[in-house]
N, C-alpha and C positions, 0 to 999 in steps of 0.2 A: 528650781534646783540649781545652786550653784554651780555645779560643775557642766549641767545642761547651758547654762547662761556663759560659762569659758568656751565651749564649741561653736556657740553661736558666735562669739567675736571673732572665736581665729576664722572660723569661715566668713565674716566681714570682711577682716585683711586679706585674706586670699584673692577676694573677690576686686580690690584695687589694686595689686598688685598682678590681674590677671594677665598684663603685658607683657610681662617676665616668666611666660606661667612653662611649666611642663607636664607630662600625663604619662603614665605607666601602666600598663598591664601587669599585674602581676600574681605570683601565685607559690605554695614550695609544701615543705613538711611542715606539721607539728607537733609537737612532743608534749600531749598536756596531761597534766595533775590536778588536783587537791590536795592542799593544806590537810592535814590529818591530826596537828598539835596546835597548842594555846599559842608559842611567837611563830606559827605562821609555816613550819617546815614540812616535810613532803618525804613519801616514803618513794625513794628511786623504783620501786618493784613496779609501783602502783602506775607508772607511766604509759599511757595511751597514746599509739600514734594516729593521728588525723591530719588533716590538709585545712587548707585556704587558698582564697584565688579573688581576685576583683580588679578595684580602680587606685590608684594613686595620684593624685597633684604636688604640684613641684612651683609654690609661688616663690618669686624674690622678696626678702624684705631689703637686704644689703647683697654687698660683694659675698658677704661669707656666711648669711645666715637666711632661711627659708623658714616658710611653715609647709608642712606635708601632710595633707587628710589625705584619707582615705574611706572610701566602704569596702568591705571587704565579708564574704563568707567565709565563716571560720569553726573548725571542730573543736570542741573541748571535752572536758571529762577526766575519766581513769576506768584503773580497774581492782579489783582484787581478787586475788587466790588463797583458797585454803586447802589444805593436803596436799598430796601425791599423786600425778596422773596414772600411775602404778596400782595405786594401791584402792581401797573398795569405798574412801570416801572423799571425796574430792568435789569442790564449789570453785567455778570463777562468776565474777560477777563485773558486768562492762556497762559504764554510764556513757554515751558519747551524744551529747548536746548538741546542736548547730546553732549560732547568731550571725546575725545580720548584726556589723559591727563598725563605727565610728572610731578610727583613733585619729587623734589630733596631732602633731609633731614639730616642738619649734628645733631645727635642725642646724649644727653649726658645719661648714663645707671647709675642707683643707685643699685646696688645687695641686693636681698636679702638673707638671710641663702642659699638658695639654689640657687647655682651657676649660674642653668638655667633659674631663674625666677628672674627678674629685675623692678625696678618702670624705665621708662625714659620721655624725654623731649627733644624737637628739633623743628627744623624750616629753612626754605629753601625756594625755586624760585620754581615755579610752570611753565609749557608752555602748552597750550592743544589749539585743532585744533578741531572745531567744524564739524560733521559727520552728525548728522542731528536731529531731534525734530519738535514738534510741537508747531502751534498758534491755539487756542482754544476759541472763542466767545459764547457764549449763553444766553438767557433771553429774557425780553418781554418788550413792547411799546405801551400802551394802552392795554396791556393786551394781546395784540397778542404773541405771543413767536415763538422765532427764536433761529436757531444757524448757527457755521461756522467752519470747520475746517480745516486748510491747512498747509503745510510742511513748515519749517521752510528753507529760500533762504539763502544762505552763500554767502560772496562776498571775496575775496581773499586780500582784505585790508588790508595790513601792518600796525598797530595802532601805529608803533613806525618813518615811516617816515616824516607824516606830509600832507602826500598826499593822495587823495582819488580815489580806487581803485573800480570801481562796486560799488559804493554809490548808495542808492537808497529809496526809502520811504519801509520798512519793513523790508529790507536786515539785516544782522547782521553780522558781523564781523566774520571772519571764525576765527582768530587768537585771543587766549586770554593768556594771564600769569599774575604775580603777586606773592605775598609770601604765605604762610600758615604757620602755628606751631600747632604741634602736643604733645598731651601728653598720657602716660597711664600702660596700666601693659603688660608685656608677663608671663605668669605663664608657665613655659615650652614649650607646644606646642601648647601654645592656647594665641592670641592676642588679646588685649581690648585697642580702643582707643578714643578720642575723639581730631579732628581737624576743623579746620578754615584755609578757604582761603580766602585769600584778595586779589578781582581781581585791578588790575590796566590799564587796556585797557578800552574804550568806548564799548559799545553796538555795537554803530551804528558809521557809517563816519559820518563825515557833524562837528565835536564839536573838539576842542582842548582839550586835557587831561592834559595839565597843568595849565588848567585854574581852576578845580571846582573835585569835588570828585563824582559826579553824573553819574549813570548810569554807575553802573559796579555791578560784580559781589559779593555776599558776601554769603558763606557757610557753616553751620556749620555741621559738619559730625560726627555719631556714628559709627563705625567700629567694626567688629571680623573678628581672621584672623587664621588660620591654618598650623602648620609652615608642610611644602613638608618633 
């Protein structure tokens, strides 16, 4: 897989440039979605807050340009609502995924006075492998109220062959990547960011992903980070 094959190099370069290297703890909010239309846009309602938390690297390539992996645990998903909490029929419905998740980052550094503390800005390929999450039902029907909760089933579907692997009616795609960019401050030893990923894999088997923009991931992350 191509884009498996770009993670493996920037983690080469990382790997010679480890003399220059930096490391971050880091972790924050996030705000994630699903694509719900054919170019790809997102219903603000439907927004799900979750977290993240892991590892960051900080290699030199030059004076002003880095590459930044990271692993990281990350929430994604949404939600939706239908009716009135008032009224006698009413549905929400909460998908919240968890990956174990690879972004890549070639990242450009603006210095400021102090040599340690930079504005920067970058963006890279994402890979994460879904570990587990929850589906979430609850609400009423003529006033009755109900819920449901159950584990989130992974199916080992490759989103980039074309074929369907453990398809299934609720299954979800254990494989997801995509881009993100990233922007924000390090003041010494303290990181502040703000990123976005942009998933490009299906949800689910069963749909062609070069047909429509639908039903993928979309995140937007506040982070702080700790440099080790």
């Amino acid at each position: 897989m191509k884009l498996f094959d770009t993670l493996l190099l920037a983690m080469g370069i990382t790997y010679v440039n480890a003399q220059q290297s930096q490391f971050f703890v880091k972790g924050g909010l996030n705000i994630a979605n699903v694509s719900t239309t054919n170019d790809g846009r997102i219903e603000d309602a439907n927004a799900l807050a979750s977290f993240h938390v892991g590892l960051m690297g900080d290699f030199a390539l030059s004076k002003n340009f880095s590459i930044q992996p990271s692993l990281l645990f990350t929430g994604k998903g949404a939600k939706t609502e239908s009716g009135n909490t008032s009224g006698q029929n009413y549905v929400k419905a909460t998908t919240n995924p968890y990956y174990v998740e690879l972004p890549v980052n070639l990242v450009l550094k603006l210095p400021f006075t102090d040599a340690k503390s930079n504005f920067f800005v970058g963006a890279g390929p994402y890979l994460g492998m879904g570990v587990a999450g929850k589906n979430k039902v609850e609400g009423k029907v003529l006033g009755v109220s109900f819920s449901d909760e159950s584990s989130i089933d992974f199916s080992n579907d490759d989103p980039t062959t074309g074929q369907e692997e453990g398809a299934g009616f609720g299954i979800m795609r254990r494989f997801d990547y995509g881009f993100n960019g990233t922007a924000g401050l390090q003041l010494n030893n303290v990181l502040l960011s703000v990123n976005y990923g942009h998933g490009l894999a299906k949800l689910q088997s069963g749909s062609n992903n070069s047909e429509d923009d639908k039903n993928k991931h979309r995140v937007v992350s506040f982070t702080i980070g700790f440099r080790l």
